[in-house]
Phi, psi and omega in degrees: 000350179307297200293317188301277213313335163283330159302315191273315181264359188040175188302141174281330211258024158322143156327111177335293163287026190274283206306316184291348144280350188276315200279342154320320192273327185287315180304344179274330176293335186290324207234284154015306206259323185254004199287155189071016180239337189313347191276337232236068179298347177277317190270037161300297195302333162281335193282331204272302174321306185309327186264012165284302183316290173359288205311279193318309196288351188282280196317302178302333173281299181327318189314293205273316215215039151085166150341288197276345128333275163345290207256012147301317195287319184282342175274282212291312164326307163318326200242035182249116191283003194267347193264287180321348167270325186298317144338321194268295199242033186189083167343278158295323186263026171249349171278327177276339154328303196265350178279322165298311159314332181286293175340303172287334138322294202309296183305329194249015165264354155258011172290304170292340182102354175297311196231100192285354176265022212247311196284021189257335181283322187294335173276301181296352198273316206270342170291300176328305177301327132346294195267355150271333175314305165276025131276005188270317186104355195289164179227188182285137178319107175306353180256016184058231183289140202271322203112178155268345174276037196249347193260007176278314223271332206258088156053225168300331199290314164334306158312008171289307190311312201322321186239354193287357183267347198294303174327296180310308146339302150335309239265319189287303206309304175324292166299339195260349178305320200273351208311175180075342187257098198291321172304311189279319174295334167305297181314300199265352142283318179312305197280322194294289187339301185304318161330281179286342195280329178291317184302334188282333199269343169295000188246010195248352170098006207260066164300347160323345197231134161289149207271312184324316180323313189273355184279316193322304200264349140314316195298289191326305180290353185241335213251298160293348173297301206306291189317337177296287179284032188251330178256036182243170191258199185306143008259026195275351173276329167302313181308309199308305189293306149345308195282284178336303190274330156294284216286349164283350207254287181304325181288004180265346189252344168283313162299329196276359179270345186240093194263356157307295197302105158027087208278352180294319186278005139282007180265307173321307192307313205266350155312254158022279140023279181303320166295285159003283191299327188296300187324293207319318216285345209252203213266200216260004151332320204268348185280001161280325169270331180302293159331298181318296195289307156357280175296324206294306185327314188284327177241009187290314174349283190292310197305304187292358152316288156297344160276312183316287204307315171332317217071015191288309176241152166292145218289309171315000000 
């Protein structure tokens, strides 16, 4: 009951804007995940995991590294088109998405030592998961190993790409912010691990595992980089702005393989970019628009991915 009761009332002593924003990000997610499906009642139920996933993956960032973390993590998952196609069309394997976030709750609410039931929870979660992944029926890719260039090259599995170098970065950055803090550093292993290690195995040809699998612990690892660095002092707001204009940078070359798709928006993206990185350089007045203009640079890409998958807007 830990986790529902923290989800739905949080914490007292949580930000003001925290739970109204959390429940904002859901109400967004909600249509995102379901739109068109109210007719199609079997598949409501992948649509309800994914946004469940949100939920969990919001509580599990929150644990180690704060509200604005979180809800960086739980936003860019929303707005991930790949979580959201799993959601759509892939039951199971959006069911097997939330037992492994679940799982990774469990495991990182027993890092500071706060909750002693949470790593007994952490085993059915990760059995669970298991055990929807070999109900998917998937084998190793007949066409065998992808490479490493397969989140370039594969479809939705591209959108992947968008964000996995920010992760790593996170990923590097993160650890060295944190050193010493034995809780937080377990936590940004916990997600890099699940990171690199899935990406490896998905490049290895393991269709068994959804593409979907690999979104969580991107989101998390992208939701802690930003928040570390964004509130830590020099140079990580800078390292942050860098991090910004690469990933505007890769999404112009990732939009330029799809030159239908609303051919305008990689140019907006990488403006957007730039303004972004000018704030960061100036005083710290400036750091609320800088976030802003930040985010729309990092995540307008997916997010209009993600209304196309939807059916919301036309992919053109």
């Amino acid at each position: 009951m830990s986790i529902i009761r923290s989800i739905v009332f949080g914490d007292p002593e949580q930000p003001r804007w925290a739970r109204p924003v959390l429940w904002a990000l859901l109400a967004l997610t909600v249509p995102l995940y379901g739109w068109g499906l109210w007719a199609e009642p079997g598949r409501l139920p992948g649509a309800a995991f994914g946004v469940a996933t949100v939920a969990v993956l919001y509580g599990a960032v929150r644990t180690a590294f704060g509200y604005g973390a979180a809800t960086l993590a739980a936003l860019v998952l929303a707005l991930s088109p790949v979580a959201a196609d799993a959601s759509r069309t892939d039951t199971t394997g959006a069911l097997a998405v939330l037992l492994f976030v679940g799982g990774a709750w469990a495991v990182t609410r027993a890092l500071p030592g706060t909750a002693p039931l949470a790593p007994r929870l952490a085993g059915p979660f990760l059995v669970g998961a298991g055990v929807a992944v070999l109900t998917t029926g998937g084998t190793p890719s007949s066409d065998g190993a992808r490479g490493l260039g397969w989140t370039v090259d594969d479809g939705l599995g591209g959108q992947l790409a968008w964000l996995l170098p920010f992760a790593v970065v996170s990923l590097a950055v993160g650890l060295y912010i944190v050193r010493g803090d034995r809780a937080r550093t377990g936590a940004l292993l916990l997600w890099g691990g699940w990171t690199v290690g899935l990406f490896i195995t998905l490049s290895l040809g393991l269709d068994a595992l959804p593409y979907a699998l690999l979104a969580p612990a991107v989101a998390a690892l992208a939701g802690i980089g930003a928040a570390l660095m964004g509130r830590t002092g020099r140079p990580w707001p800078a390292v942050l702005a860098v991090c910004v204009a690469g990933t505007a940078v890769l999404a112009f070359v990732l939009l330029a393989r799809t030159p239908d798709f609303h051919p305008w928006l990689r140019f907006a993206l990488l403006a957007l970019a730039a303004a972004s990185a000018a704030l960061m350089a100036r005083k710290r007045l400036a750091c609320g628009m800088a976030t802003l203009t930040g985010l729309t640079a990092a995540l307008a890409g997916p997010a209009l991915f993600t209304l196309a998958v939807a059916g919301i807007i036309t992919p053109a």
